[in-house]
BADOVEX-618474 format. One line per 3 residues: number of its first residue (from 1); for each residue z, y, x of N, C-alpha, C, CB. Coordinates in nm, 3 decimals. Glycine has a CB too. Layout:
<atoms>
NUM = Z Y X Z Y X Z Y X Z Y X | ... $
</atoms>
This chain:
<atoms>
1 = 2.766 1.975 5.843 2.716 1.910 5.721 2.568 1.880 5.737 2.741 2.001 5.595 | 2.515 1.736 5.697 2.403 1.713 5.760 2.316 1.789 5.609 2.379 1.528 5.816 | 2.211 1.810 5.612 2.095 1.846 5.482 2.020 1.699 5.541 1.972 2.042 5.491 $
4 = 1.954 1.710 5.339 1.848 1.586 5.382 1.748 1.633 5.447 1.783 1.505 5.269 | 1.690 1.740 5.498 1.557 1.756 5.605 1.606 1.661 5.718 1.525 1.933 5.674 | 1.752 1.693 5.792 1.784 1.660 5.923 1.787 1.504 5.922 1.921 1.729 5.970 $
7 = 1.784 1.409 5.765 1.803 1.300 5.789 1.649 1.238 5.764 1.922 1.253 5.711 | 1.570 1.293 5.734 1.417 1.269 5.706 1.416 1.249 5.547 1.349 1.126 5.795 | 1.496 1.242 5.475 1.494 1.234 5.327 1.459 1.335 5.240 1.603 1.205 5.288 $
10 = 1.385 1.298 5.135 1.346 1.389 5.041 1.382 1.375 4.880 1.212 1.393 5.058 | 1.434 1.457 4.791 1.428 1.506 4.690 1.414 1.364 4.620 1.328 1.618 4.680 | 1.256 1.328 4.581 1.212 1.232 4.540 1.263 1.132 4.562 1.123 1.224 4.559 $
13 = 1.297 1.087 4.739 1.350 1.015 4.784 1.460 0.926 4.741 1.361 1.064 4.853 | 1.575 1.009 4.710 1.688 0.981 4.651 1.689 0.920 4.495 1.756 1.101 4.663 | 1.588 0.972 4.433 1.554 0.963 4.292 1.525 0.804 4.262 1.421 1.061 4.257 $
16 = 1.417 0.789 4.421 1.408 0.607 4.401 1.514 0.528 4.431 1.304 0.536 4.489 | 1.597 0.564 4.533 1.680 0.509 4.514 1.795 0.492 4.432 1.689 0.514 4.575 | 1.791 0.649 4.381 1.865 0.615 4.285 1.857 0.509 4.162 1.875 0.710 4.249 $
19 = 1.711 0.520 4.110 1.682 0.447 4.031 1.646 0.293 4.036 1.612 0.507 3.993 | 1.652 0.253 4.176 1.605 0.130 4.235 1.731 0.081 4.240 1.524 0.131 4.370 | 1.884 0.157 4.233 2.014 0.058 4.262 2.009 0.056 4.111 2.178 0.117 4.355 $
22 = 2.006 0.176 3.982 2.020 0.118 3.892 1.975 0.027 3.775 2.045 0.167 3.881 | 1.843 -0.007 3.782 1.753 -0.113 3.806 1.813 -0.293 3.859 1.661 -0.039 3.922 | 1.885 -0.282 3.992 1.894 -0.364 4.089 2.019 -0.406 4.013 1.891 -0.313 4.244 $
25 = 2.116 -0.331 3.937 2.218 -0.357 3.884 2.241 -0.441 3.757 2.256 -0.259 3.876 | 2.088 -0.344 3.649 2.039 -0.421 3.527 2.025 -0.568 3.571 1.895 -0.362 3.471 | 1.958 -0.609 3.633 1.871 -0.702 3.724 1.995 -0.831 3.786 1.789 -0.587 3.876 $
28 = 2.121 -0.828 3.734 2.218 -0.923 3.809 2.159 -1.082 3.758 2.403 -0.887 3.758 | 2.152 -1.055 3.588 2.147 -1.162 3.547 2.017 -1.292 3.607 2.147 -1.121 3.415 | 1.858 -1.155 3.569 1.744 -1.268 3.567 1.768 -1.278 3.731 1.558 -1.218 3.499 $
31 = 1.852 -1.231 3.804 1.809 -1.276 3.974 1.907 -1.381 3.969 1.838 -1.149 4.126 | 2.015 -1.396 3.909 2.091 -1.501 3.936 2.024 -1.658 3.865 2.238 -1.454 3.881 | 1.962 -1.624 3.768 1.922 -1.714 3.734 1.762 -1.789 3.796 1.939 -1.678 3.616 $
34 = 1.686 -1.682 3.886 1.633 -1.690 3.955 1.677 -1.758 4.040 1.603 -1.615 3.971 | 1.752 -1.742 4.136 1.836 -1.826 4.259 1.890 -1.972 4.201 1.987 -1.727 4.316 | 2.000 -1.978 4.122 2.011 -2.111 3.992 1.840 -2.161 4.010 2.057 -2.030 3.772 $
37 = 1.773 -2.137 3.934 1.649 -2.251 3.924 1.620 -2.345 4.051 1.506 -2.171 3.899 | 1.570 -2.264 4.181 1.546 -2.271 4.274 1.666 -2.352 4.359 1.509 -2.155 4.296 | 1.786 -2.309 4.356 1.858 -2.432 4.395 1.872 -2.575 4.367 1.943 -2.409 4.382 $
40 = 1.846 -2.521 4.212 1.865 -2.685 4.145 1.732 -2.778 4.119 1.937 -2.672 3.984 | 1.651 -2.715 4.139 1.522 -2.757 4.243 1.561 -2.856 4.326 1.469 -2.642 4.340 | 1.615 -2.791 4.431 1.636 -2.878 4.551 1.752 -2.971 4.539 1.657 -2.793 4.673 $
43 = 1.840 -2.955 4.471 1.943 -3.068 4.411 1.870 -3.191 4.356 2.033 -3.007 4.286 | 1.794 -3.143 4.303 1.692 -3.249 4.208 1.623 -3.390 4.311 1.529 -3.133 4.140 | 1.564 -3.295 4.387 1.511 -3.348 4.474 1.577 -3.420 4.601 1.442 -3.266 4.498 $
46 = 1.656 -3.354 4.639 1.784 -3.474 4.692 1.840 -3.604 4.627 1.912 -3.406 4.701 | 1.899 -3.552 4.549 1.910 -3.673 4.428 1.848 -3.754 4.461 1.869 -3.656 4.291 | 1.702 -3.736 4.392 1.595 -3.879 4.401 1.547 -3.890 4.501 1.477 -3.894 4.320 $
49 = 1.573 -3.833 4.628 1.591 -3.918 4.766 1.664 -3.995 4.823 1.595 -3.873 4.841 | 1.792 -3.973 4.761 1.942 -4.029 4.806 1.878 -4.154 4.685 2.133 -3.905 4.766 | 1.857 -4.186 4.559 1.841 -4.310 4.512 1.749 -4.385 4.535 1.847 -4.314 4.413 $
52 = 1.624 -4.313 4.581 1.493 -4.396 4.645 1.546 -4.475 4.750 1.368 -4.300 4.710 | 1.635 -4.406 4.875 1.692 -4.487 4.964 1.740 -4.611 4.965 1.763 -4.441 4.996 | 1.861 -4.551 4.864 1.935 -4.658 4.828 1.885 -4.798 4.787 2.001 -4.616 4.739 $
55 = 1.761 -4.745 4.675 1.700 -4.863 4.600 1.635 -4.970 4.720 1.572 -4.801 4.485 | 1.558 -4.908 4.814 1.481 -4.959 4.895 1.350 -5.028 4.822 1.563 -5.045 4.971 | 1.325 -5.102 4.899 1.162 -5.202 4.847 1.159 -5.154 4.708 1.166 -5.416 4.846 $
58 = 1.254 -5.168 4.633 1.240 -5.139 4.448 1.256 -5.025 4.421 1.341 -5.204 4.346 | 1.257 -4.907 4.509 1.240 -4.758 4.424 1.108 -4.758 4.353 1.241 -4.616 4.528 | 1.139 -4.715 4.246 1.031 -4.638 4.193 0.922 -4.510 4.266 1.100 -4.584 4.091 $
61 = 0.969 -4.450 4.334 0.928 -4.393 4.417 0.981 -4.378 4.575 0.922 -4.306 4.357 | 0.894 -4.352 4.605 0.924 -4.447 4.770 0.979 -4.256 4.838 0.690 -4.563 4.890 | 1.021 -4.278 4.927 1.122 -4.171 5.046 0.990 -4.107 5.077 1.227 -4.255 5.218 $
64 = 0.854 -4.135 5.139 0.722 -4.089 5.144 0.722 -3.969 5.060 0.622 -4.193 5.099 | 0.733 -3.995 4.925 0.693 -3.942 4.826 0.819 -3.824 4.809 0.664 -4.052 4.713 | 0.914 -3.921 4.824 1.048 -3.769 4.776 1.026 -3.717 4.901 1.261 -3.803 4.743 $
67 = 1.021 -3.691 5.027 1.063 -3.653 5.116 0.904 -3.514 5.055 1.088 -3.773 5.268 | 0.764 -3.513 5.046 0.697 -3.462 4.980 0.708 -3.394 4.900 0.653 -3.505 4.957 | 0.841 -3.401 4.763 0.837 -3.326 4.677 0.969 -3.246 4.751 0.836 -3.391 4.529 $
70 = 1.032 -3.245 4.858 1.180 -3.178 4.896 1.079 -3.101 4.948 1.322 -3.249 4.996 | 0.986 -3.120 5.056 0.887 -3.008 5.129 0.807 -2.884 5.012 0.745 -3.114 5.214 | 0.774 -2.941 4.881 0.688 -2.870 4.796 0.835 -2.779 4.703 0.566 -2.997 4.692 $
73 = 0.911 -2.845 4.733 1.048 -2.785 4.639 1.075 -2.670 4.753 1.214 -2.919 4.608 | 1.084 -2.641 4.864 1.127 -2.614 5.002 1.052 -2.442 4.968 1.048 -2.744 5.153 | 0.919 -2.488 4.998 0.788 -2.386 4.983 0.822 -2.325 4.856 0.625 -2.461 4.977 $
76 = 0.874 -2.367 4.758 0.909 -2.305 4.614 1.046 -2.193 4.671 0.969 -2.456 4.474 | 1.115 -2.210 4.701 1.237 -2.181 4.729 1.240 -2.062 4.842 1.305 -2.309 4.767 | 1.110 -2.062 4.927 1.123 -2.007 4.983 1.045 -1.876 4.936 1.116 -2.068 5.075 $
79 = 0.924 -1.883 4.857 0.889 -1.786 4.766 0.960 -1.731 4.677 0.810 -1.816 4.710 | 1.059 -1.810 4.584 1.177 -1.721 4.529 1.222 -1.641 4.604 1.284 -1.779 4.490 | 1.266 -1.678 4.723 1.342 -1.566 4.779 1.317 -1.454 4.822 1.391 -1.591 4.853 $
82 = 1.198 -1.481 4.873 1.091 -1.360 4.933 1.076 -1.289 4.826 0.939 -1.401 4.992 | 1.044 -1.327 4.630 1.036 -1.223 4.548 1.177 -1.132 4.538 0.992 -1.281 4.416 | 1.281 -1.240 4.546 1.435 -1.217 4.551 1.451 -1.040 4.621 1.519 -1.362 4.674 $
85 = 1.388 -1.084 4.756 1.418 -0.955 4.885 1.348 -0.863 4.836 1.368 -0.974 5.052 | 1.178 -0.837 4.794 1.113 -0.805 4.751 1.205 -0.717 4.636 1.027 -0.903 4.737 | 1.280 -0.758 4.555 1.332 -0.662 4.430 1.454 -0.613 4.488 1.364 -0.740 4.275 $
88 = 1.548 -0.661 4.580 1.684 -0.598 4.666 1.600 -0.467 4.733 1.766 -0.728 4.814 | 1.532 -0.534 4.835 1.486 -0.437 4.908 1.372 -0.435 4.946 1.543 -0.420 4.993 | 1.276 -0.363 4.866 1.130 -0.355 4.860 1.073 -0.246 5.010 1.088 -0.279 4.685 $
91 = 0.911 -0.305 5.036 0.908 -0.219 5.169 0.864 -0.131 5.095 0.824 -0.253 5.306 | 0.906 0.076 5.155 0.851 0.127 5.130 0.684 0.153 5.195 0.934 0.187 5.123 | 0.593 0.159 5.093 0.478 0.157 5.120 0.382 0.286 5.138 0.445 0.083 5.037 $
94 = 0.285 0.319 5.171 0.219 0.430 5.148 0.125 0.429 5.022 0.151 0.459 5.264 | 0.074 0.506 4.937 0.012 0.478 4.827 -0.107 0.398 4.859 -0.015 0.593 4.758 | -0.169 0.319 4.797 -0.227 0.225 4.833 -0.298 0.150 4.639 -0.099 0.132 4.945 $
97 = -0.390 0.039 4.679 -0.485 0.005 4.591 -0.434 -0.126 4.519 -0.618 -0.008 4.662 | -0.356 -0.126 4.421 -0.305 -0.309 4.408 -0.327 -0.361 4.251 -0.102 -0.337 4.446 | -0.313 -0.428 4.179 -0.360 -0.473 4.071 -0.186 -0.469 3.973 -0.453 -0.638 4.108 $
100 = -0.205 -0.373 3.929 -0.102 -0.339 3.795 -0.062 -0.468 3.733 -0.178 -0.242 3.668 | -0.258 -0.535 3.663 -0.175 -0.646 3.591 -0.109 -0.754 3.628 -0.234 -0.698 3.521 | -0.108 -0.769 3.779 -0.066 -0.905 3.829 0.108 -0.880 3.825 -0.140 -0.943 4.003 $
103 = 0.144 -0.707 3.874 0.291 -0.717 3.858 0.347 -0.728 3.745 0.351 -0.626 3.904 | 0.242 -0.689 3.621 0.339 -0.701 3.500 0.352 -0.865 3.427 0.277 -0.588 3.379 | 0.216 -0.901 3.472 0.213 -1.051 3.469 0.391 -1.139 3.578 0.017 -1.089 3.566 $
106 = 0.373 -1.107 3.649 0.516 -1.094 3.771 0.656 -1.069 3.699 0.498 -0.942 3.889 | 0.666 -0.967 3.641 0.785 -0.920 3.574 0.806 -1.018 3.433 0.764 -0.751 3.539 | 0.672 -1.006 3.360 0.702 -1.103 3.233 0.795 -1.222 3.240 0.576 -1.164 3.190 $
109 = 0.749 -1.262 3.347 0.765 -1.450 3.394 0.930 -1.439 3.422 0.651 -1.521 3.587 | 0.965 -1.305 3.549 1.104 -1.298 3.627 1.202 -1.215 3.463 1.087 -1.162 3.823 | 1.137 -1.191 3.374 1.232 -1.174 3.250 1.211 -1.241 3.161 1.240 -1.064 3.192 $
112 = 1.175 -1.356 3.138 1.134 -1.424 3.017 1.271 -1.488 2.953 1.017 -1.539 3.053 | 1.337 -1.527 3.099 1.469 -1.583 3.039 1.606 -1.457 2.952 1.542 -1.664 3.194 | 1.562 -1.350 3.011 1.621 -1.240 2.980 1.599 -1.200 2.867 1.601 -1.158 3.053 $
115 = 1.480 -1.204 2.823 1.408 -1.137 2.688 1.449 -1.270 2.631 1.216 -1.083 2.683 | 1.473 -1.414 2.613 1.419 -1.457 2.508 1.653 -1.451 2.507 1.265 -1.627 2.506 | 1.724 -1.447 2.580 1.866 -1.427 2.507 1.914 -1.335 2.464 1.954 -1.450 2.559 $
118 = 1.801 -1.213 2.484 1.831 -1.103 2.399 1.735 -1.099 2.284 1.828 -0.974 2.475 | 1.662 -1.255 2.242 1.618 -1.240 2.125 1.481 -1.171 2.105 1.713 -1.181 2.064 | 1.435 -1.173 2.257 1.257 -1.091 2.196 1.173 -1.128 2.262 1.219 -0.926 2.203 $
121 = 1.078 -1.089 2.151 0.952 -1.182 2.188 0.869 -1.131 2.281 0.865 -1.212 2.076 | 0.795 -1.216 2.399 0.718 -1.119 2.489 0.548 -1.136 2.443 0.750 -1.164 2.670 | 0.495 -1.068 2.470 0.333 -1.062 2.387 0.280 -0.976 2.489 0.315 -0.985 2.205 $
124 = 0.200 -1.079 2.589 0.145 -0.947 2.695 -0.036 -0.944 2.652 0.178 -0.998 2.916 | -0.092 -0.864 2.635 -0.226 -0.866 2.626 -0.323 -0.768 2.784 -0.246 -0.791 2.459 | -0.322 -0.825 2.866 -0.315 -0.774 2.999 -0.449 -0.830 3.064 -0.176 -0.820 3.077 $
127 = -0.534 -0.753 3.054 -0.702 -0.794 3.202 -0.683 -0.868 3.275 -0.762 -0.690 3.322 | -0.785 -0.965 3.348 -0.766 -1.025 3.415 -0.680 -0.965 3.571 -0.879 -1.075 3.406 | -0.764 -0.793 3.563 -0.707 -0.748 3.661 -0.713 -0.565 3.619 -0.788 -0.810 3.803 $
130 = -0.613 -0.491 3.671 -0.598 -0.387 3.693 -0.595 -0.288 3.722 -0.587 -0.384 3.697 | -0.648 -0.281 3.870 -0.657 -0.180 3.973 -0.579 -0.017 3.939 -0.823 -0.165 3.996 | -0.453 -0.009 4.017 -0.417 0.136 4.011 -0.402 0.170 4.143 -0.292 0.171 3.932 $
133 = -0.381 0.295 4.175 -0.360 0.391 4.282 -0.253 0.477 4.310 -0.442 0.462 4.278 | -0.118 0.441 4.395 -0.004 0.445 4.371 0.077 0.386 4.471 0.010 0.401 4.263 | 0.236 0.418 4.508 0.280 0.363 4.604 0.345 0.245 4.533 0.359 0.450 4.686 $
136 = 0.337 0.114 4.626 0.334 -0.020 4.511 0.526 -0.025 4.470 0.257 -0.222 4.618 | 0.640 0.020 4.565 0.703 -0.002 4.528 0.798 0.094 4.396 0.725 -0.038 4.627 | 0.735 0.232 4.454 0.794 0.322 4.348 0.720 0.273 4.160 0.739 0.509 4.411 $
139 = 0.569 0.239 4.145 0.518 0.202 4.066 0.603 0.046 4.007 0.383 0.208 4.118 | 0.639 -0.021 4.097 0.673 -0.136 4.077 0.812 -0.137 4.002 0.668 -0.202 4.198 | 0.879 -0.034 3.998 1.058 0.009 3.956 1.047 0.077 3.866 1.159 0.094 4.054 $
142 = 0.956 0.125 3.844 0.934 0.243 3.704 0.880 0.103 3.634 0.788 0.421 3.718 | 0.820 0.055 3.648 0.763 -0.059 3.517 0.857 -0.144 3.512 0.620 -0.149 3.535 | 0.973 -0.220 3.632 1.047 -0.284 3.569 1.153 -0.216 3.480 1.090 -0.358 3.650 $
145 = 1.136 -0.076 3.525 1.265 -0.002 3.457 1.268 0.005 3.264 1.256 0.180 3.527 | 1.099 -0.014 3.290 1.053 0.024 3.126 1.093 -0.143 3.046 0.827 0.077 3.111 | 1.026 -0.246 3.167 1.094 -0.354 3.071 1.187 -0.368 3.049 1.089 -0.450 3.082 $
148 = 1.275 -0.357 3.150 1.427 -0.355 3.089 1.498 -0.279 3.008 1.501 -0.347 3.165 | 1.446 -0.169 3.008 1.437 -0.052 2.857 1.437 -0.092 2.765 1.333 0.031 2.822 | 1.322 -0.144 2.754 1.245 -0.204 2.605 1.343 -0.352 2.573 1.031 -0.257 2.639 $
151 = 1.345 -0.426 2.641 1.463 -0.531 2.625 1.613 -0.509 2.583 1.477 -0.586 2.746 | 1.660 -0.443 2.623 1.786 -0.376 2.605 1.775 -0.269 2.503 1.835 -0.319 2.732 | 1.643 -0.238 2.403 1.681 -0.170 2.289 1.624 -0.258 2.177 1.630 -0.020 2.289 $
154 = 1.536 -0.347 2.194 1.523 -0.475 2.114 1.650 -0.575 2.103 1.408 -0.555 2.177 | 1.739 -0.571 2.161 1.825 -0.659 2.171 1.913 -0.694 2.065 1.883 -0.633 2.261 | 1.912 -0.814 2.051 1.902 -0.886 1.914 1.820 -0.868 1.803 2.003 -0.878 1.861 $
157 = 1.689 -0.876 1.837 1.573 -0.946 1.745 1.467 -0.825 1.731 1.636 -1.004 1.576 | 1.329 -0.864 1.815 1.186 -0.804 1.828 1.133 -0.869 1.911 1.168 -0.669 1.863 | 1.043 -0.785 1.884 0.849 -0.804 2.015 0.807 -0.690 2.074 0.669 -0.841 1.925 $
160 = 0.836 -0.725 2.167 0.791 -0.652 2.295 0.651 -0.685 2.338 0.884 -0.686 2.411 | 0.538 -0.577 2.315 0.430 -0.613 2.335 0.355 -0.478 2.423 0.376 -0.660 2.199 | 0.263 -0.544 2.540 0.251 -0.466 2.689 0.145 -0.518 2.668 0.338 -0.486 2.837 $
163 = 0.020 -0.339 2.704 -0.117 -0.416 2.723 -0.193 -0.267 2.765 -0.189 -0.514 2.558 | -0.272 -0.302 2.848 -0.298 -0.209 2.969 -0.429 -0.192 2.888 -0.297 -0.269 3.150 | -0.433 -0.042 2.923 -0.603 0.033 2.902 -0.627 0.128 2.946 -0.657 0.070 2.783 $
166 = -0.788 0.167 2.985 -0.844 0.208 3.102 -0.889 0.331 3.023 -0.955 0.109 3.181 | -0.885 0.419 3.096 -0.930 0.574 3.012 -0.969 0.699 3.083 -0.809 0.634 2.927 | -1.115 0.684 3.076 -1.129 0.835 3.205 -1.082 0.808 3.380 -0.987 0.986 3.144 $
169 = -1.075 0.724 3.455 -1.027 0.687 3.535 -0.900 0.710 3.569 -1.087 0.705 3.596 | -0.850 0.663 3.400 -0.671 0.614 3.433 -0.672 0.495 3.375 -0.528 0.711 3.360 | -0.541 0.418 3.454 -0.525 0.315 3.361 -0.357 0.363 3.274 -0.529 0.146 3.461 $
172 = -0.334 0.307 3.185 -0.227 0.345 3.090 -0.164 0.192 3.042 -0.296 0.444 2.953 | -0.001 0.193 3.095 0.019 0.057 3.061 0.117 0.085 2.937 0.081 -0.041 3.190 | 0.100 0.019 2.821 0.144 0.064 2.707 0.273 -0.040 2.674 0.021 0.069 2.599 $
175 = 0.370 -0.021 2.670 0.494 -0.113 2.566 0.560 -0.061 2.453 0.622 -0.152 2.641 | 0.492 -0.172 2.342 0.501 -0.142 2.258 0.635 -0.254 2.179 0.365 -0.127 2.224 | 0.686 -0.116 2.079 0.853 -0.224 2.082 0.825 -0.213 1.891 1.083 -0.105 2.181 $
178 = 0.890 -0.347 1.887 0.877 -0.342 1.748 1.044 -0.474 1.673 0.671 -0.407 1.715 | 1.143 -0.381 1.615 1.266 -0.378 1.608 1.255 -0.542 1.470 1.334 -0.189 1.560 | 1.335 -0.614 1.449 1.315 -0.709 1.380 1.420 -0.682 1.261 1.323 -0.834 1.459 $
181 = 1.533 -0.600 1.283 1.628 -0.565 1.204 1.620 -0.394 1.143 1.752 -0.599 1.289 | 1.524 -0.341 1.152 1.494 -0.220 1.144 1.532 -0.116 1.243 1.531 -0.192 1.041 | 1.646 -0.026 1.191 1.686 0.091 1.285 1.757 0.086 1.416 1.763 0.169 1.219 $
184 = 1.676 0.129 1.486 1.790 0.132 1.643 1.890 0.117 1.669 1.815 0.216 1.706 | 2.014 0.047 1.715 2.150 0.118 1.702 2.206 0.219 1.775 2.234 0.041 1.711 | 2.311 0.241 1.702 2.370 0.414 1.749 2.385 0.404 1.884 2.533 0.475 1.685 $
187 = 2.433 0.298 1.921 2.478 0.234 2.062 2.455 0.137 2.119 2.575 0.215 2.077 | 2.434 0.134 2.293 2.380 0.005 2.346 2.492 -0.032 2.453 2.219 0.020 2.414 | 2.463 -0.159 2.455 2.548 -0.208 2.563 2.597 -0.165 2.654 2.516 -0.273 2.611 $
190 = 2.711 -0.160 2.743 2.737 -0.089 2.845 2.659 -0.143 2.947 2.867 -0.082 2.871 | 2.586 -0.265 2.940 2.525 -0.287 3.101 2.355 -0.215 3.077 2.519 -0.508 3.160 | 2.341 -0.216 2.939 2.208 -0.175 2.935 2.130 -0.047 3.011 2.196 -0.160 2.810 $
193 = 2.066 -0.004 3.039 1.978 0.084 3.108 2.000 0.178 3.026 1.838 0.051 3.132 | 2.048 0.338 3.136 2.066 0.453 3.021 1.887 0.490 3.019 2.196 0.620 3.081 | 1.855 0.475 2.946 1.675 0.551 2.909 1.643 0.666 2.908 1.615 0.537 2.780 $
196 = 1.746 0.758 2.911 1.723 0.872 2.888 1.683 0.937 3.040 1.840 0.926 2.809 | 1.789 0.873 3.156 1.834 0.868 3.310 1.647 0.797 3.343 2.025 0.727 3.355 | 1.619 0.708 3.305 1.510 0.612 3.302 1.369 0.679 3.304 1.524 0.523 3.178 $
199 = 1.396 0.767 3.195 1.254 0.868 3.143 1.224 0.960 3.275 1.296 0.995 2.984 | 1.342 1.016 3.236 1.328 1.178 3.337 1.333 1.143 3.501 1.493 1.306 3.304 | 1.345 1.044 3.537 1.367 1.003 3.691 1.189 0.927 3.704 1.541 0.861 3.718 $
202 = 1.168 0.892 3.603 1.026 0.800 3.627 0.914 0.945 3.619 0.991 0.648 3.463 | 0.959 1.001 3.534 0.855 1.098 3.525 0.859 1.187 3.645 0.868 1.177 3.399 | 0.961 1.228 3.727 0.936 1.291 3.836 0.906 1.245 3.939 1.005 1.349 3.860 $
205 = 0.924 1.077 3.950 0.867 1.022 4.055 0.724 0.981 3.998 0.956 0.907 4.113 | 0.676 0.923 3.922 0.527 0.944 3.891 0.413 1.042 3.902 0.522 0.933 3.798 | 0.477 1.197 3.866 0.435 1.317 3.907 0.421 1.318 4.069 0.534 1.421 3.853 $
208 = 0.433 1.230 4.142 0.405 1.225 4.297 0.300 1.180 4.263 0.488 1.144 4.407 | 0.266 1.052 4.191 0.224 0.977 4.242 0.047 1.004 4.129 0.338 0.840 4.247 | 0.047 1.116 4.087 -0.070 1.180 3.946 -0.008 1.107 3.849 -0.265 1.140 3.944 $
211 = 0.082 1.055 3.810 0.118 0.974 3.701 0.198 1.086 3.576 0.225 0.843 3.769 | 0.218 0.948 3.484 0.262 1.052 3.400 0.330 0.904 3.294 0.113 1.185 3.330 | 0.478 0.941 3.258 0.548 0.853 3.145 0.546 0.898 2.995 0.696 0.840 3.180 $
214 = 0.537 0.810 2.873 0.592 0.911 2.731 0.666 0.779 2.683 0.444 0.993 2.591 | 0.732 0.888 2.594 0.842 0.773 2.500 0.779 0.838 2.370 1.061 0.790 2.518 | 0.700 0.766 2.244 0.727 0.816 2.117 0.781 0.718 1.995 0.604 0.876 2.079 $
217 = 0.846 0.803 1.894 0.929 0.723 1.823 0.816 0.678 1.719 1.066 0.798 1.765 | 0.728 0.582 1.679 0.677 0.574 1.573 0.739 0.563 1.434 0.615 0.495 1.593 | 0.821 0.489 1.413 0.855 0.466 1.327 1.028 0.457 1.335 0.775 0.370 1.294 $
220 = 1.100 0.435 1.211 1.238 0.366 1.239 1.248 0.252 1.297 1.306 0.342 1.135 | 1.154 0.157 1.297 1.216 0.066 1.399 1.052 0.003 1.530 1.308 -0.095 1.278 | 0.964 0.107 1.526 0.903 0.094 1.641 0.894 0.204 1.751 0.791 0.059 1.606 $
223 = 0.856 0.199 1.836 0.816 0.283 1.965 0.741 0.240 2.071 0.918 0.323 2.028 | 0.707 0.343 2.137 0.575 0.348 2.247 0.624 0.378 2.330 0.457 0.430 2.241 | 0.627 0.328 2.440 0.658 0.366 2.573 0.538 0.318 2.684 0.802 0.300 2.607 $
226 = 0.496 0.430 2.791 0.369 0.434 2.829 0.368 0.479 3.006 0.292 0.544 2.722 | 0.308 0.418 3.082 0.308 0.452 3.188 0.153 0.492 3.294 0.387 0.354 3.220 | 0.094 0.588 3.286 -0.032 0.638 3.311 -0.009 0.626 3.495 -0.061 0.812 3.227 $
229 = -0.141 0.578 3.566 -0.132 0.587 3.693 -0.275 0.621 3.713 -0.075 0.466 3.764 | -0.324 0.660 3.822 -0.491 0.698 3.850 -0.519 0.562 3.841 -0.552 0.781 4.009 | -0.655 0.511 3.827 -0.723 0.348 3.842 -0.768 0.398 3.972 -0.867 0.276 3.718 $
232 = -0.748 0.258 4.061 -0.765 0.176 4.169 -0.957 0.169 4.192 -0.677 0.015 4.126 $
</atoms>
């Protein structure tokens, strides 16, 4: 029987992954629709190459020009994907110096379509820049874990509002949920993120990292959810 020493794995280890497949699972929809954009991108752009051709002397836009926007569509497509791999299979990193607000700025954008069919509003109030201290991919799964939290208990009608502040040389990224129908419901979706699995897995992998998570209930239909890392 192998132990995880003999396989180089640790404790923690498992925890990210654990929480990185169930994450990766939440995550079917905005990646599919991610991939969708980006294809039909390049459909687009075929298209009005195949009729520029056709037209000849009288296109409106000349093959020059489409063949230009298939190359700039190309370069698009190929950055989707790279964020694509990036969320399948992130490199593990060593802790290191990177800017908080740019990933949550990152995540807003790759859930916007997500948040707005579950009905909520996104409201980021976020620095130009961030600086935390932290390994980028474990940090990077605990914050998408929280948006998708917060999305999946707003769901059907709120504002979801995220806004980072600096304190004693921490930074603290705050989401703040605010319910449009009042009380929580008893029950959430079956695809939704269990939170409870969410809390206690972030908090022991953050505790690697000096970090620290809270959930508080403010009210019947608001809450705080908070993610503390050392500043960068």
């Amino acid at each position: 029987m192998f132990r995880d020493a003999d396989l180089g794995v640790r404790p923690c280890d498992i925890d990210a992954h654990a929480l990185h497949a169930m994450i990766l699972e939440r995550c079917r929809r905005p990646l599919g629709h991610e991939m969708k954009n980006a294809v039909q991108s390049m459909y687009a752009g075929i298209e009005v190459l195949a009729k520029s051709l056709a037209a000849g002397p009288a296109a409106r836009v000349s093959p020059e020009q489409c063949v230009m926007l298939l190359r700039q569509q190309l370069d698009g497509l190929q950055t989707t994907l790279g964020r694509i791999l990036d969320d399948v299979a992130p490199e593990r990193t060593a802790t290191q110096t990177f800017d908080a607000a740019a990933v949550l700025r990152d995540l807003a954008r790759f859930l916007s379509t997500d948040a707005a069919v579950a009905g909520v509003k996104l409201r980021l109030a976020l620095p130009s820049q961030a600086l935390v201290t932290a390994r980028p991919h474990v940090a990077r799964s605990v914050l998408l874990g929280f948006f998708l939290s917060s999305i999946d208990a707003l769901r059907g009608g709120g504002e979801l509002a995220i806004a980072v502040r600096e304190e004693a040389g921490r930074t603290r990224v705050e989401f703040a949920l605010q319910r449009d129908a009042g009380a929580w419901p008893a029950a959430q979706d079956a695809s939704s993120l269990d939170a409870r699995y969410l809390r206690t897995t972030a908090d022991s992998l953050l505790a690697l990292e000096q970090g620290e998570c809270t959930c508080e209930m403010l009210t019947e239909s608001t809450a705080r959810l908070s993610v503390t890392l050392p500043s960068g």
